[in-house]
KEVO-764604 format. One line per 2 residues: number of its first residue (from 1); their letters; for each residue x, y, z of N, C-alpha, C. Coordinates in steps of 0.02 Angstrom, whole numbers, always signed. Atoms other than C-alpha are relative to their C-alpha. Example, Ala and Ser with C-alpha at 12.3 -4.5 7.8 and 13.67 -1.06 7.14 Angstrom:
2
1) AS) +45,-59,+0,+615,-225,+390,+45,+60,+0 ~ -42,-59,-3,+684,-53,+357,-39,+55,+37 .
//
This chain:
170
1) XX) +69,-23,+9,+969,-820,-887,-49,-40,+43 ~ +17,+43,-33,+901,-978,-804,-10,+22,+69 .
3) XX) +6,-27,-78,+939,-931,-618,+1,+83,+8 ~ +37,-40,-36,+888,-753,-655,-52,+6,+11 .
5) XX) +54,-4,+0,+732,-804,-684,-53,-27,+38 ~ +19,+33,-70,+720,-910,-562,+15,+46,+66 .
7) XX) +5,-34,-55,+777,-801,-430,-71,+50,+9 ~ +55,-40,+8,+632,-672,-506,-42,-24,+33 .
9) XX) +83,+24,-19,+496,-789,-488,-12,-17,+79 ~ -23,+4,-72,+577,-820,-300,-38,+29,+31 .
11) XX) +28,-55,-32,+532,-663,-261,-52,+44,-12 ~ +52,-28,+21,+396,-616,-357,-76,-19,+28 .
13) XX) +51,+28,-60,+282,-743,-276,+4,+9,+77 ~ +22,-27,-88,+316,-703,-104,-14,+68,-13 .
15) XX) +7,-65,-23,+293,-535,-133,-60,+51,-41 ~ +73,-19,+43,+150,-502,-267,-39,+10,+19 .
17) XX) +45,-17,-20,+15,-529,-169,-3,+50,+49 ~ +13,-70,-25,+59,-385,-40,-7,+52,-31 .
19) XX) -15,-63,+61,+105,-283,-187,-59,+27,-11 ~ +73,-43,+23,-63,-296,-242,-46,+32,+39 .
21) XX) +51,-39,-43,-156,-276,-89,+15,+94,+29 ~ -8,-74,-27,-52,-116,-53,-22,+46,-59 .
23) XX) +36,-60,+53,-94,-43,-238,-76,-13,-3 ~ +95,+12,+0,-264,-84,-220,-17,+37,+61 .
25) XX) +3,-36,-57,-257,+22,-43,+0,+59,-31 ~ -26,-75,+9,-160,+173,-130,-64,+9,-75 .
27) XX) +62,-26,+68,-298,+165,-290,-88,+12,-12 ~ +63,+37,-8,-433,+57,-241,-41,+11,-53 .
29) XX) +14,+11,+67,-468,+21,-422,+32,-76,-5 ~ -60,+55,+39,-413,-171,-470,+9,+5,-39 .
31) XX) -33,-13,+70,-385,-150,-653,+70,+52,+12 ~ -69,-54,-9,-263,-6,-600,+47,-30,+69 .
33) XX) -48,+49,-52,-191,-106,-454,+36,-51,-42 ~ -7,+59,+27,-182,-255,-568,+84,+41,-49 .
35) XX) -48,-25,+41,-86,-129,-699,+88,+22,+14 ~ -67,-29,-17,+34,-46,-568,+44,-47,+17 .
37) XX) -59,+45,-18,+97,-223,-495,+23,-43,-72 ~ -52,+34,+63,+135,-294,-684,+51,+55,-10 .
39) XX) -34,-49,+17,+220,-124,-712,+71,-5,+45 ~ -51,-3,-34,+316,-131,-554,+22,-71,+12 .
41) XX) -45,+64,+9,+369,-319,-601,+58,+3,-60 ~ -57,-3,+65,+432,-261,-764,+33,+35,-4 .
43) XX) -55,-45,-20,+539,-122,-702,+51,-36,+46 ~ -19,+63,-56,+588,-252,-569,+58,-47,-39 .
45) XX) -34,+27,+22,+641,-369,-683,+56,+39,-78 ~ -41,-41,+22,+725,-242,-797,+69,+8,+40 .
47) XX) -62,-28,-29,+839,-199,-660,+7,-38,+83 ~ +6,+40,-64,+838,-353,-552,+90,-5,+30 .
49) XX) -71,+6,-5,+1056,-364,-568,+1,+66,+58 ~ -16,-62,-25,+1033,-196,-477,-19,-27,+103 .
51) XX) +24,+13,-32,+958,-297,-337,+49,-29,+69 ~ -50,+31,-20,+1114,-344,-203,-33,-46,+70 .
53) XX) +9,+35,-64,+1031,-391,-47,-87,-35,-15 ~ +42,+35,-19,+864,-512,-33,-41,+37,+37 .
55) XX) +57,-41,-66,+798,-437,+113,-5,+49,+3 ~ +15,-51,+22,+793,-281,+38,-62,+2,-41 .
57) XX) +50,+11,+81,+667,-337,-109,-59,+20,+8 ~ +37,-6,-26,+524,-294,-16,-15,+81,-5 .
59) XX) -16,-83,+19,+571,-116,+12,-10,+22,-77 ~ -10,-40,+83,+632,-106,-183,-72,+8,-2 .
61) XX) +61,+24,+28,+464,-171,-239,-45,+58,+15 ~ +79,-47,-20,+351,-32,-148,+22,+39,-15 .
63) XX) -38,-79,+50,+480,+104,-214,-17,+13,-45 ~ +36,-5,+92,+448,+57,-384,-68,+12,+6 .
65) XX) +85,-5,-7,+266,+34,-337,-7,+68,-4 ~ +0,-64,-13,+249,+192,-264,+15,+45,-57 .
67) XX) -24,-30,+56,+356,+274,-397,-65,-4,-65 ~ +40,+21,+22,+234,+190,-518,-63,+31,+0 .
69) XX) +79,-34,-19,+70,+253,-449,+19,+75,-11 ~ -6,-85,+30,+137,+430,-438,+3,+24,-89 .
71) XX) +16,-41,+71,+176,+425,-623,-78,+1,-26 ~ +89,+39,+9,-16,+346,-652,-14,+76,+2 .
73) XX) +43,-52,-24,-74,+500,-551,+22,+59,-37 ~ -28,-76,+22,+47,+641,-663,-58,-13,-72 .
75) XX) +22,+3,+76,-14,+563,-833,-85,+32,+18 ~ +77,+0,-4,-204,+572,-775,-13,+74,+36 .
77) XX) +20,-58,-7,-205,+752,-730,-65,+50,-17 ~ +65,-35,+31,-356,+797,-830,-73,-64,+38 .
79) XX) +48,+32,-25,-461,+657,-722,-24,+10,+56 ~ +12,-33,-80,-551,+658,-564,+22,-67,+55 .
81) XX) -56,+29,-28,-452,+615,-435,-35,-60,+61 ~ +5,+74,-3,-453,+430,-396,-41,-32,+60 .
83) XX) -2,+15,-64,-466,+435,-211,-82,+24,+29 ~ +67,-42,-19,-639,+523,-223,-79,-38,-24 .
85) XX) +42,+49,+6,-720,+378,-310,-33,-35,+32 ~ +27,+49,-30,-829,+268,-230,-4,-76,-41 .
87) XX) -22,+48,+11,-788,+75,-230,-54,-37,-58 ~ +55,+21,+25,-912,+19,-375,-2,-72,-9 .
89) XX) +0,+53,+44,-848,-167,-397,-6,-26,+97 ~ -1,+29,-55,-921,-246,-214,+45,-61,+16 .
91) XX) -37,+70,+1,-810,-413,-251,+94,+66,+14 ~ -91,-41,+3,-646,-272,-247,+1,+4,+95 .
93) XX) +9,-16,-68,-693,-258,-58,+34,-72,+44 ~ -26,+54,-45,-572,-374,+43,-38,-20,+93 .
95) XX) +67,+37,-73,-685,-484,+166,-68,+17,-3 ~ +41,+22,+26,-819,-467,+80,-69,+51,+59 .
97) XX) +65,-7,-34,-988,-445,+222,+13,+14,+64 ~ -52,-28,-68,-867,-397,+369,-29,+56,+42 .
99) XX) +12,-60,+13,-969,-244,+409,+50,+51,+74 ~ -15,-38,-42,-861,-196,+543,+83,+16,-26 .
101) XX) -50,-20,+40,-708,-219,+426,-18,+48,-70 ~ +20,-33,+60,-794,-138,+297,-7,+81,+34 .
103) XX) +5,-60,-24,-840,+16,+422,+84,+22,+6 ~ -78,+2,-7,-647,+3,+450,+39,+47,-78 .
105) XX) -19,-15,+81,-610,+29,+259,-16,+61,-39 ~ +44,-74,+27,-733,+180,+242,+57,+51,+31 .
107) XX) -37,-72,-44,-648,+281,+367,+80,+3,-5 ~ -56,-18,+24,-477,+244,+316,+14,+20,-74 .
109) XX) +8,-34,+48,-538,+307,+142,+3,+70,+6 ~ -13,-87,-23,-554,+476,+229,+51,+26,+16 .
111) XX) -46,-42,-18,-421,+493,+299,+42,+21,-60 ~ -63,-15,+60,-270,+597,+199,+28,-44,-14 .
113) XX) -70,+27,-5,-149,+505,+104,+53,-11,+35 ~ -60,+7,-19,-20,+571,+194,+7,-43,+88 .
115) XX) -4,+35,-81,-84,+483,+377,-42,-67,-42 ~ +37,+59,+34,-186,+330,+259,+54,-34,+2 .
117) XX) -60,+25,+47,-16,+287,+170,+35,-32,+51 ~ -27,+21,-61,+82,+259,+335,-33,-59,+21 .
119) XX) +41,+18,-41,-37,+186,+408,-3,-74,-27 ~ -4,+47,+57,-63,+31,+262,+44,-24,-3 .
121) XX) -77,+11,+34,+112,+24,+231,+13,-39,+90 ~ +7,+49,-31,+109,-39,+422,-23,-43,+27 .
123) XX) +36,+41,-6,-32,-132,+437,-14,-52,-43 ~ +4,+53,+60,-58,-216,+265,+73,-47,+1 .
125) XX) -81,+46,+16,+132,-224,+230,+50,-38,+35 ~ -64,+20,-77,+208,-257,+396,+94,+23,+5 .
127) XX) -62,-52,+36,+348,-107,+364,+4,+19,+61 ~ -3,-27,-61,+429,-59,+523,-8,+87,-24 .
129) XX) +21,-71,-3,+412,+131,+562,+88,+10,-39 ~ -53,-16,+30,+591,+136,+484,-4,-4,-50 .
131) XX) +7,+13,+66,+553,+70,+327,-54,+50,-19 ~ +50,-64,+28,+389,+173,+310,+43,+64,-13 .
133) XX) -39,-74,-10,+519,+324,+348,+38,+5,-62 ~ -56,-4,+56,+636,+269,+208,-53,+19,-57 .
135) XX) +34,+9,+80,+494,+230,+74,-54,+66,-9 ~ +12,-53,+1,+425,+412,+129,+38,+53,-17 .
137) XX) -70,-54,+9,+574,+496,+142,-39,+54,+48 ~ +18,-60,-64,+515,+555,+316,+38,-29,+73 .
139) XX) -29,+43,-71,+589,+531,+497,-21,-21,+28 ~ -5,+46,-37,+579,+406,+604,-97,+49,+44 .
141) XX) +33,-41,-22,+491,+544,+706,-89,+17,-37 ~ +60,-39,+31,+360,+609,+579,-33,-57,+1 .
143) XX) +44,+37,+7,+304,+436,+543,-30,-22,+57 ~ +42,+36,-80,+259,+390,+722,-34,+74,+3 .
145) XX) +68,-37,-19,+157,+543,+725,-57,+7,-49 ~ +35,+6,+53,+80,+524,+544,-49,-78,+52 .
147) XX) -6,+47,-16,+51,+347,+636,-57,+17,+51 ~ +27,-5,-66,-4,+409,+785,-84,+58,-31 .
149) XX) +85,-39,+20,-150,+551,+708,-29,-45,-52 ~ +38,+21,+32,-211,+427,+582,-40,-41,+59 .
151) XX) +40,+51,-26,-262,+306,+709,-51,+52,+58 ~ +31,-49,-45,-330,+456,+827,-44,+19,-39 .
153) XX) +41,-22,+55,-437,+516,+654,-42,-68,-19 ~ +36,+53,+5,-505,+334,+650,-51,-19,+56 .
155) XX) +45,+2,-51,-541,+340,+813,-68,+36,+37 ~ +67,-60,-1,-663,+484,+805,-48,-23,-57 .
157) XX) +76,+24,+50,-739,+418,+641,-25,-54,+11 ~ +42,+76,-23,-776,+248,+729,-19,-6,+58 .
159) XX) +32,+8,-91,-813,+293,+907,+45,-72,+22 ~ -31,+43,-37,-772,+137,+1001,+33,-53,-64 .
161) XX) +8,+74,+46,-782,+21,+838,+77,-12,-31 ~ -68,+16,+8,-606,+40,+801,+56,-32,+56 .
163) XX) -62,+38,-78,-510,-8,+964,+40,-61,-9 ~ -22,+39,+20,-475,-177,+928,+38,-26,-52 .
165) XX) -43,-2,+36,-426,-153,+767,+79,+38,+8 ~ -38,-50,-34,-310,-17,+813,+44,-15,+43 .
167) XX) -43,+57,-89,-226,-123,+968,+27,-47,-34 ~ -26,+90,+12,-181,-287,+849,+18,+38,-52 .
169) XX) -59,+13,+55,-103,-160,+707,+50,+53,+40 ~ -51,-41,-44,+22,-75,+846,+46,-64,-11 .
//
C-alpha cells in the first residue's frame, strides 16, 4: 500500500498542475476545474494497478480528464452552456495584466472546441500531434489541420498581435 501511494503522489505532483491548467482551458471555471482534477485523481487512483508504463501517465490523466468533463457537460444539460460565460473571477485569468496575453485568451475563447482543444492540448500540455490524435481519436492528419485552422482563426481575430505567439507554440 506504501509504494502505491507513493508512486501516486510521484505522479500526481508532476502532473496536477497541467491537469489543472488544461481543465481550467476546457471550462474556464476554477471551482469546476478544481472539481474535475480531484475527480480525475480519484479515478486515477482507483485504477492506478491498471497503469503499466510511466510515460504513459500523462496521456492516462487527460483521458480521464477529458472523459470527466464530458460527463460534467451530460449531467448539466438543463444549463447554459459553459463556454458562453464570460470569465467573472479576474484572479482565474493566468498572467494576470498581460493585455496582449489576455487578447490571446479572448480569441482562443472563440474559437470552436474542436480547433481550441487541439490547439491547448499542444500548447499548454506539450502533447505531440500524435498524442493529441490518440486523446481525440482523430488522425495524425486531421489534427495538423484542426492545428493548422485554429491558428489561421487567431490570426484573423488578432491581426498581427498573434505572430509571435503562434511561432514559439509550433
Amino acid at each position: 500500500m506504501a509504494v502505491r501511494q507513493h508512486r501516486f503522489e510521484i505522479l500526481a505532483k508532476a502532473l496536477v498542475p497541467g491537469l489543472y491548467r488544461y481543465a481550467w482551458w476546457l471550462c474556464r471555471d476554477r471551482a469546476l476545474a478544481d472539481d474535475l482534477v480531484q475527480e480525475t485523481l480519484l479515478r486515477a487512483w482507483r485504477s492506478l494497478d491498471q497503469l503499466r508504463d510511466e510515460d504513459a501517465a500523462r496521456h492516462w490523466l487527460i483521458t480521464i480528464l477529458r472523459r470527466e468533463y464530458l460527463r460534467e457537460l451530460s449531467r448539466r444539460k438543463d444549463t447554459v452552456d459553459i463556454h458562453e460565460l464570460p470569465l467573472a473571477d479576474p484572479q482565474a485569468r493566468v498572467g494576470g495584466g498581460d493585455t496582449d496575453a489576455e487578447d490571446v485568451r479572448r480569441a482562443l475563447y472563440k474559437l470552436e472546441p474542436e480547433y481550441r482543444e487541439p490547439l491547448v492540448l499542444q500548447v499548454l500540455m506539450g502533447c505531440s500531434t500524435q498524442e493529441i490524435g490518440e486523446l481525440l481519436q482523430l488522425t495524425q492528419g486531421a489534427v495538423l489541420t484542426r492545428l493548422f485552422r485554429a491558428r489561421q482563426q487567431l490570426r484573423e481575430l488578432l491581426g498581427g498581435n498573434a505572430t509571435q505567439w503562434l511561432e514559439g507554440s509550433a
